[in-house]
C-alpha positions as a Markdown table, in Angstrom:
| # | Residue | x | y | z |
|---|---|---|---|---|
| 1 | Unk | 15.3 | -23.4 | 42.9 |
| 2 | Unk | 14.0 | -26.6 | 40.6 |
| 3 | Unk | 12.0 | -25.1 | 37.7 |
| 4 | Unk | 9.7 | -28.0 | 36.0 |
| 5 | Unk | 7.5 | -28.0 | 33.0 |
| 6 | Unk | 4.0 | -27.1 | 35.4 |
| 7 | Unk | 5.7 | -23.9 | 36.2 |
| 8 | Unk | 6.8 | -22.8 | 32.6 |
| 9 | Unk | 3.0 | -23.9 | 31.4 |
| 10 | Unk | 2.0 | -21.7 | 34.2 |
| 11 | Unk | 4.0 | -18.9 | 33.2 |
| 12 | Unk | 3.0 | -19.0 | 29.9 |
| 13 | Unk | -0.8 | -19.1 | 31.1 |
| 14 | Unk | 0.0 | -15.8 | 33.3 |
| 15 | Unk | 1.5 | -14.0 | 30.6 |
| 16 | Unk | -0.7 | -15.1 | 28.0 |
| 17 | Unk | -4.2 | -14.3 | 30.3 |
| 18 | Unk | -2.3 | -10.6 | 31.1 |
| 19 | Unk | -1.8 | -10.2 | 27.4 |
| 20 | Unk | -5.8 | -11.5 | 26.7 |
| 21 | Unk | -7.0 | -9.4 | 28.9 |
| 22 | Unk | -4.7 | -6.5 | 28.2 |
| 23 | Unk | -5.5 | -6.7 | 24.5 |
| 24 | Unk | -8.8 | -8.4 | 24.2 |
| 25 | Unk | -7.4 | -10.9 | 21.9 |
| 26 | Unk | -7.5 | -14.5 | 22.1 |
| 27 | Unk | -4.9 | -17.3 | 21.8 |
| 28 | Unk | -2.3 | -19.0 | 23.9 |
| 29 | Unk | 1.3 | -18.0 | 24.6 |
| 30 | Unk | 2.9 | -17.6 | 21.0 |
| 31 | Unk | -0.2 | -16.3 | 18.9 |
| 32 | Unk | -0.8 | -14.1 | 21.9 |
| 33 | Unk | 2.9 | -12.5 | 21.4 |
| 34 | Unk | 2.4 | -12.4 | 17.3 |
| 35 | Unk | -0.8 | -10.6 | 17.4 |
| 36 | Unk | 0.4 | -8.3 | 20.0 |
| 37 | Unk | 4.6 | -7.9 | 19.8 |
| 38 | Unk | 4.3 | -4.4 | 17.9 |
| 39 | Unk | 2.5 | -3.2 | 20.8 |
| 40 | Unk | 5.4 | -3.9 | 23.3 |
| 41 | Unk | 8.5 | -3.5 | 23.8 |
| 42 | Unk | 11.1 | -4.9 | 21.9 |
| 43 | Unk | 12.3 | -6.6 | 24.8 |
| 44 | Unk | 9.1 | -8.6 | 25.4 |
| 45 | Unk | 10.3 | -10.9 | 22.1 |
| 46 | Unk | 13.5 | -11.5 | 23.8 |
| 47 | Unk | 12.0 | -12.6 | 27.1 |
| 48 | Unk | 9.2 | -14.6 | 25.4 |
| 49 | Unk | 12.5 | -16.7 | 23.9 |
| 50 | Unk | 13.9 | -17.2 | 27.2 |
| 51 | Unk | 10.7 | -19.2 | 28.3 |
| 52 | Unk | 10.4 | -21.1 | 25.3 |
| 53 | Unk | 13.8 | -22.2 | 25.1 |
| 54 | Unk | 13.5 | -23.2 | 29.3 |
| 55 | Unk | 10.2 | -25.2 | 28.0 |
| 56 | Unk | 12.4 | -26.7 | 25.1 |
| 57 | Unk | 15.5 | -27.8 | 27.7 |
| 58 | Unk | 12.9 | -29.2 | 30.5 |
| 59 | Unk | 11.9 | -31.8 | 27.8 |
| 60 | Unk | 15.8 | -32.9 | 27.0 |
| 61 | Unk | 17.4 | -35.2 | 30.0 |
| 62 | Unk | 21.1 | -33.1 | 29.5 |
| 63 | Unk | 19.5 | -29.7 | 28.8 |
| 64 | Unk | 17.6 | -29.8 | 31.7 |
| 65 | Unk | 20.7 | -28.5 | 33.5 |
| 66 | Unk | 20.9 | -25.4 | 31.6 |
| 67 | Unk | 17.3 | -23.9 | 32.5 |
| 68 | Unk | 17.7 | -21.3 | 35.2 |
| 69 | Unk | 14.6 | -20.6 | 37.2 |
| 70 | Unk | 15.4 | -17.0 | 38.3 |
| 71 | Unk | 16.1 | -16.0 | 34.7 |
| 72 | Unk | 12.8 | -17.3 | 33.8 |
| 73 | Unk | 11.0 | -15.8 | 36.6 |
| 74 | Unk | 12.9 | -12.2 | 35.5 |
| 75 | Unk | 11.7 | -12.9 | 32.0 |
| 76 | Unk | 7.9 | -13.4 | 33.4 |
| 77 | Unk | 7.8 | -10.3 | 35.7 |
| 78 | Unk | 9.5 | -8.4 | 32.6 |
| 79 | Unk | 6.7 | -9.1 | 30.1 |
| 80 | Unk | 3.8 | -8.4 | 32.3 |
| 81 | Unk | 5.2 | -4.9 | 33.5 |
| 82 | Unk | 5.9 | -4.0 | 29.6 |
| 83 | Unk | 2.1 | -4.8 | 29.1 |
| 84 | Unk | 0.8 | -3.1 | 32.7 |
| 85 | Unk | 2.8 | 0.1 | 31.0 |
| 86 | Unk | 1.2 | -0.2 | 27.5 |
| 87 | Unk | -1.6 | 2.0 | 27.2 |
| 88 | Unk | -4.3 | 0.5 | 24.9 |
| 89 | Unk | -6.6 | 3.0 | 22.5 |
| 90 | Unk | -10.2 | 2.2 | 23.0 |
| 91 | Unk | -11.6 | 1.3 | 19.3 |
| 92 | Unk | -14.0 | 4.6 | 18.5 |
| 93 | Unk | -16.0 | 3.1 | 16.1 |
| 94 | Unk | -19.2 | 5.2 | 17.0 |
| 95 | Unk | -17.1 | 8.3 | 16.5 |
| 96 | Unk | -16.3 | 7.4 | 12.8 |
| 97 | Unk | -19.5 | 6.3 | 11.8 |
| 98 | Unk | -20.7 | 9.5 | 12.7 |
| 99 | Unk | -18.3 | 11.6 | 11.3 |
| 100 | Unk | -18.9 | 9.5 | 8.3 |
| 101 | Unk | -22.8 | 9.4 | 8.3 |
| 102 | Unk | -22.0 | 13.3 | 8.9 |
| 103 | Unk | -19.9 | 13.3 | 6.0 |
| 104 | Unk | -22.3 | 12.2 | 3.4 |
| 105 | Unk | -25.4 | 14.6 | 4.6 |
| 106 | Unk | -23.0 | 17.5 | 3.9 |
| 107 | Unk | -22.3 | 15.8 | 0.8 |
| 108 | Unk | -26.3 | 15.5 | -0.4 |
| 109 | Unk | -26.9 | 19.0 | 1.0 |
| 110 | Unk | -24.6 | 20.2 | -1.2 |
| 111 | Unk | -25.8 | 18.3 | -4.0 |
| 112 | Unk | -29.5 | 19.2 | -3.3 |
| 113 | Unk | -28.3 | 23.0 | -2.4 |
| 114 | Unk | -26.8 | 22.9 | -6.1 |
| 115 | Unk | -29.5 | 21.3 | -7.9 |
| 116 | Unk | -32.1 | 23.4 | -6.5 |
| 117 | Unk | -30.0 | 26.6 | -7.1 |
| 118 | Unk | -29.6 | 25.3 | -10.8 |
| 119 | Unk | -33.2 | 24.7 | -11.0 |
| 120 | Unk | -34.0 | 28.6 | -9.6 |
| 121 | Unk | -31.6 | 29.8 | -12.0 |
| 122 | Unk | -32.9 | 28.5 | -14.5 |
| 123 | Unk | -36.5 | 29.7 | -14.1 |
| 124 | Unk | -37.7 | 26.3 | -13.4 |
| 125 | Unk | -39.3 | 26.9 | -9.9 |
C-alpha cells in the first residue's frame, strides 16, 4: 500500500479532532499531544513519533522508501483506542464554589456566634 502526505495530514486531523473532542482542548496534531500526553498512555508518544517521522520521510525523495503504511495505520488505530479508553473527569466547578461559599458562612457564623457571646458575657446586651 502507497502512503502519501494527504493521508498522514489526514491521520493527523483524525487523531487530533478525537483528541479535541475527547479533551475539549484546541490545537492541531502536536500541541494537541503536549497538552494532553499525561492523560494517555505512554505509548501514545511513541506512536505520535511514528507519524511524524512518516510525514518527515514523505518529504525526502530516498526516505520516501522507508515509510510503511501499515505501521502508520497501526500507530493511528493505537492512539485513538488509548483515548476512546481514557476516562475524562468532568470539571465540578459549581461543586467547589459551593463548598467554598459554604465554607465562609460557617466561618462568619462563628465569628458572629463569638462576638455576640462575648458581647452577652460581657453584660453588653
Amino acid at each position: 500500500m502507497k502512503l502519501d502526505s494527504s493521508e498522514i495530514e489526514k491521520t493527523k486531523s483524525d487523531v487530533s479532532q478525537k483528541l479535541a473532542d475527547k479533551f475539549s482542548s484546541k490545537g492541531g496534531f502536536a500541541s494537541q499531544l503536549r497538552k494532553n500526553k499525561h492523560k494517555l498512555p505512554k505509548t501514545v508518544v511513541a506512536d505520535a513519533a511514528i507519524i511524524e517521522e512518516a510525514e518527515h520521510n514523505l518529504r525526502h525523495p530516498k526516505l520516501r522508501k522507508r515509510v510503511d503504511a501499515q505501521q502508520v495505520s497501526n500507530a493511528k488505530r493505537r492512539i485513538l483506542t488509548a483515548a476512546d479508553q481514557v476516562e475524562v473527569q468532568p470539571n465540578d466547578y459549581q461543586g467547589v464554589m459551593v463548598g467554598w461559599v459554604g465554607l465562609v458562612l460557617a466561618k462568619l457564623m462563628g465569628a458572629a456566634a463569638l462576638i455576640f457571646g462575648g458581647g452577652y458575657y460581657l453584660g453588653l446586651y
